[in-house]
N, C-alpha and C positions, 0 to 999 in steps of 0.2 A: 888259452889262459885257464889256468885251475879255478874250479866253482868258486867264490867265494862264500865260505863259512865263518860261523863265530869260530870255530878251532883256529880257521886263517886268521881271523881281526886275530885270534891272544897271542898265535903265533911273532905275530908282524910288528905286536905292541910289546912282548916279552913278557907275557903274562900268562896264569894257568886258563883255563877254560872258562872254569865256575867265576871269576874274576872279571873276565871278562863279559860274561853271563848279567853280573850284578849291577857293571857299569850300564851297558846296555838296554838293561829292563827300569833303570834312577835306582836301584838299592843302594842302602847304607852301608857302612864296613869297606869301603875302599877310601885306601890313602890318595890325598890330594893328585898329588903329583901321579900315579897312580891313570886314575880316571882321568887325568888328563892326558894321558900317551894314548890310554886305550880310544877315547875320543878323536883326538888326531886322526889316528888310520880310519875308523869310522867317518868320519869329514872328507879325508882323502881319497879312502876305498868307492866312498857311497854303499857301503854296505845298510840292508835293510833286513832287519830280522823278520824272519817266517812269521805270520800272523796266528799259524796253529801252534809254533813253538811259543810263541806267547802266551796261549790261552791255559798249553798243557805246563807251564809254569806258571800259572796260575794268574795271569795277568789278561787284564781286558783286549780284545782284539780294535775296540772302536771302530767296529763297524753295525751299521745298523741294517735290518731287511726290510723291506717295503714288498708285499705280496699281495698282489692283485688278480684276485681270483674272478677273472674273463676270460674268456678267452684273447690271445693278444690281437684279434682282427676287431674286437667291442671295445678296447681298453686304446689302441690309436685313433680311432671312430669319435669317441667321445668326450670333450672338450672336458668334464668334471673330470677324469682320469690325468689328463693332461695337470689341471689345478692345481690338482693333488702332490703329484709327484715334484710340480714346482715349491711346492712347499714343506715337503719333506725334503729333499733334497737344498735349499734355501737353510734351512734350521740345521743340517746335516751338516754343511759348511760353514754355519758361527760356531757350531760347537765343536768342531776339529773333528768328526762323524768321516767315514768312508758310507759312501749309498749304497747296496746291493738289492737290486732288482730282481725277482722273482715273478716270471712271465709264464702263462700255458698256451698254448696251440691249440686247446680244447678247452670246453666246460668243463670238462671231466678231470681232466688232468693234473688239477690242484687235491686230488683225493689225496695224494699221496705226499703233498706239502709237508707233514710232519717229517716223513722219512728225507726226504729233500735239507729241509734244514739241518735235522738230526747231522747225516753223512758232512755236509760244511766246515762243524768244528768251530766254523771263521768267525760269527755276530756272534755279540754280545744280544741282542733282541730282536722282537719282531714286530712289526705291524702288520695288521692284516683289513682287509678291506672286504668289505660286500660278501659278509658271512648272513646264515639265517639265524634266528632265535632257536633253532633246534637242531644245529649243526654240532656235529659230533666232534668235532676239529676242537671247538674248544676245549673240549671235556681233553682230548689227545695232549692239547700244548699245555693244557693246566697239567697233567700228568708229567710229563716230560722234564719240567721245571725251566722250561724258556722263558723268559721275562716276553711278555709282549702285549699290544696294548689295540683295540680295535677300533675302527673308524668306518663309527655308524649306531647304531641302537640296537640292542639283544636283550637289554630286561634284567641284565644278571651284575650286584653291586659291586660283586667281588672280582670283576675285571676292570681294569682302565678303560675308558673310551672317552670317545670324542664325536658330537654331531652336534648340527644348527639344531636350534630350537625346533622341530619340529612341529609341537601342539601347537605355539604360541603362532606360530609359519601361518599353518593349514590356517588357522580363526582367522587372519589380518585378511586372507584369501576369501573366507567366505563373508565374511562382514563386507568386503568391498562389494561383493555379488550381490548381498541381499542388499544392499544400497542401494542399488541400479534398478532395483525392483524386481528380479530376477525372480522366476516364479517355480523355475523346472534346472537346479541343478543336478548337471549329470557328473559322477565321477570316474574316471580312470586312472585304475590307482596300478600301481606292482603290486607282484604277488605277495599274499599274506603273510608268508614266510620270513618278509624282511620286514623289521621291525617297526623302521621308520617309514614304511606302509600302512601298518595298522596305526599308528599313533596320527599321520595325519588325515587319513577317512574318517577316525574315530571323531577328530577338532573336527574335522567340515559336518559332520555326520548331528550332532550334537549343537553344535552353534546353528545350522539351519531348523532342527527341532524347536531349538528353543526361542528363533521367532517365527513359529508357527507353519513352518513350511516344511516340514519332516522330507527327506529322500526318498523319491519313489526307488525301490528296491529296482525295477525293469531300468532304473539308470544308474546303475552302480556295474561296472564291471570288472573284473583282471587278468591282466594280462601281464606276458613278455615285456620287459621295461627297456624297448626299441621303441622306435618311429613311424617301424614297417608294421609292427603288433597293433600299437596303438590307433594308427591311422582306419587297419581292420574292424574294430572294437568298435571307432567311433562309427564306422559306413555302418552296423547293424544299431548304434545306440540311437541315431538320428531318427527311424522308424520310429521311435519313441517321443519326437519331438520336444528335446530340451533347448532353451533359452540361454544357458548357461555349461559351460563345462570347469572341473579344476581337476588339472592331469598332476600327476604325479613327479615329474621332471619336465624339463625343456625340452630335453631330448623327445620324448614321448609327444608334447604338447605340440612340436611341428607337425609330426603323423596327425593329431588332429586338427590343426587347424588347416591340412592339405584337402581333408577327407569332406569337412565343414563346407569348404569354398566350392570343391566339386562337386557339390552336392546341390550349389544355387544357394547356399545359404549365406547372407551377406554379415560379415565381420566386422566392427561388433552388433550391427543396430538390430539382426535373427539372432545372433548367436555370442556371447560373450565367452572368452578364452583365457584360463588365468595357468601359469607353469611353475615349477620352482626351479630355485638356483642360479636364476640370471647368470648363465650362459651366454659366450660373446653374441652363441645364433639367435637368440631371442631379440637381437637389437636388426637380426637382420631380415626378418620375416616381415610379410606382407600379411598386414599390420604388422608393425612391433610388437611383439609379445610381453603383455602386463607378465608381472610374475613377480616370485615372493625370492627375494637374493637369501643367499647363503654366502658365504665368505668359506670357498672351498680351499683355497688357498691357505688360511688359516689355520683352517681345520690341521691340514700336512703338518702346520708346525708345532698345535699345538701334542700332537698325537708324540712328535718327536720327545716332546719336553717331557711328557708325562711318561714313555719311555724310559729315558733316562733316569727319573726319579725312580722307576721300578728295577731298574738294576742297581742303582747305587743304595735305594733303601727295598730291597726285597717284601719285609715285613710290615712296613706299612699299610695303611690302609689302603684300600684303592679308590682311584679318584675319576667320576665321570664330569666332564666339562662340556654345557652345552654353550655355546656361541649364538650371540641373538641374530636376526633376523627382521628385513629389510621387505615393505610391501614398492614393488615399482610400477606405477600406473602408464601404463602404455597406449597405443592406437587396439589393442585386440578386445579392451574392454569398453574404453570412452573413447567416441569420437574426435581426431583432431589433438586428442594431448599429448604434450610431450611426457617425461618421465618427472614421476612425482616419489617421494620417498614417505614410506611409511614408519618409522621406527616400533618396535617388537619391546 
């Protein structure tokens, strides 16, 4: 059977090319009757126009990119990736969206993301994920003129983004600590480079100051934003005997609370454990894992929506939306409780 082409559909419907070009793409300037033969063989054929003949006619491809800059063995590992792409992909199909996925093999292997989407042709946009505040990438897609929109905190007003409250996160976490009477918080946070690292050390760092219980620096540490990192971190931060810790993610917060327990230290009534993101594993740890929710799910769609505003209205302004934030009282800090909700 010969390929089918738009030359086939005008062919088949007795029409020129361009004609059938216009039907094709919704343009104006075709007679009724017209657009509607051309329609028939299209209904009949199942013919589907090329996505980059679309775009190079100057029309949207409606497809959106989702780039997850992990490697792909960290990004099926961990349950917030999973969230994510549930929710971008969830917003991708109310708004009529095709999803394309952008995966690496390595850490490394997103260097070269711009040239990746570049060669494509096919989105209309991008999201991007777990970039640093001093990632060059940005400054590459801000050149490039890609509409795209990031998911996470970088500091810079004139991109789209999207994250849970972070300050307000971190405070509901250490307010819960100093309550317990907590006298030696330890933090284990990600590295300083991600944004929403520095912003929630900064809330725990500041709200324990300021009742009177300043962070011993010897309990501040960072690391690798794993389980296997974290769990390391904590075996040297224990020597230091803190009462308290607030890890940076769930993910992280298992490595600590693995390192904690082997250590002979009993959970909570030595050692109190607070995580973020309420992650399904935080309900499945021994203790349950207190911890500060995020709504990552959310996040995917809202990154979608604000997306799409930046292709349809390019020169607008740009829009940061932060999503509040949930304290969940668990067995890792209070004895015996079930889950309690904090509102942000």
């Amino acid at each position: 059977m010969a390929k089918l082409t738009l030359e086939r559909v005008a062919a088949l419907a007795g029409v020129s090319r361009s004609t059938a070009s216009r039907v094709v793409n919704g343009q104006d300037g075709v007679r009724p009757e017209v657009r509607r033969r051309v329609l028939d063989v299209v209904e009949v054929t199942g013919f589907v126009p090329h996505a980059a003949a679309r775009r190079l006619a100057g029309q949207r491809a409606d497809i959106l990119g989702l780039a997850i800059r992990q490697s792909t063995e960290q990004v099926f590992s961990d349950p917030y990736f999973a969230a994510l792409v549930q929710g971008v992909s969830g917003a991708c199909t109310q708004h009529d969206q095709t999803l394309s996925l952008f995966l690496f093999r390595s850490g490394t292997e997103h260097e070269d993301l711009t040239a990746r989407v570049l060669r494509t042709k096919l989105i209309d946009g991008l999201i991007i994920t777990a970039t640093f505040i001093d990632d060059p990438l940005l400054w590459q897609l801000t050149e490039s003129a890609i509409p795209f929109v990031v998911v996470g905190e970088i500091g810079n007003s004139d991109i789209p983004s999207v994250d849970a409250d972070n300050h307000g996160g971190a405070e509901l976490a250490a307010d819960h600590l100093l309550s317990l009477g907590r006298e030696r918080i330890a933090v284990v946070t990600a590295p300083m480079r991600i944004g929403s690292a520095v912003t929630r050390r900064l809330a725990v760092e500041r709200r324990v100051a300021s009742a009177g219980r300043p962070l011993d620096p010897d309990l501040v540490v960072e690391c690798d934003s794993t389980e296997e990192a974290a769990y390391e971190a904590t075996r040297t931060l224990l020597s230091a005997d803190p009462d308290a810790f607030f890890v940076f993610s769930d993910r992280m917060a298992v490595g600590v609370l693995r390192a904690v327990r082997e250590a002979g230290r009993r959970v909570p009534e030595d050692v109190a454990i607070v995580g973020f993101d309420d992650l399904p594993s935080s309900r499945q740890t021994t203790p349950p894992l207190t911890t500060v929710r995020q709504d990552v799910n959310r996040s995917g769609e809202v990154a979608v929506d604000l997306l799409l505003e930046r292709i349809l209205r390019p020169d607008a302004p740009a829009r940061r939306v932060e999503l509040p934030t949930e304290l969940i009282v668990r067995g890792s800090t209070v004895v015996g409780r079930g889950a309690e909700l904090s509102p942000r």
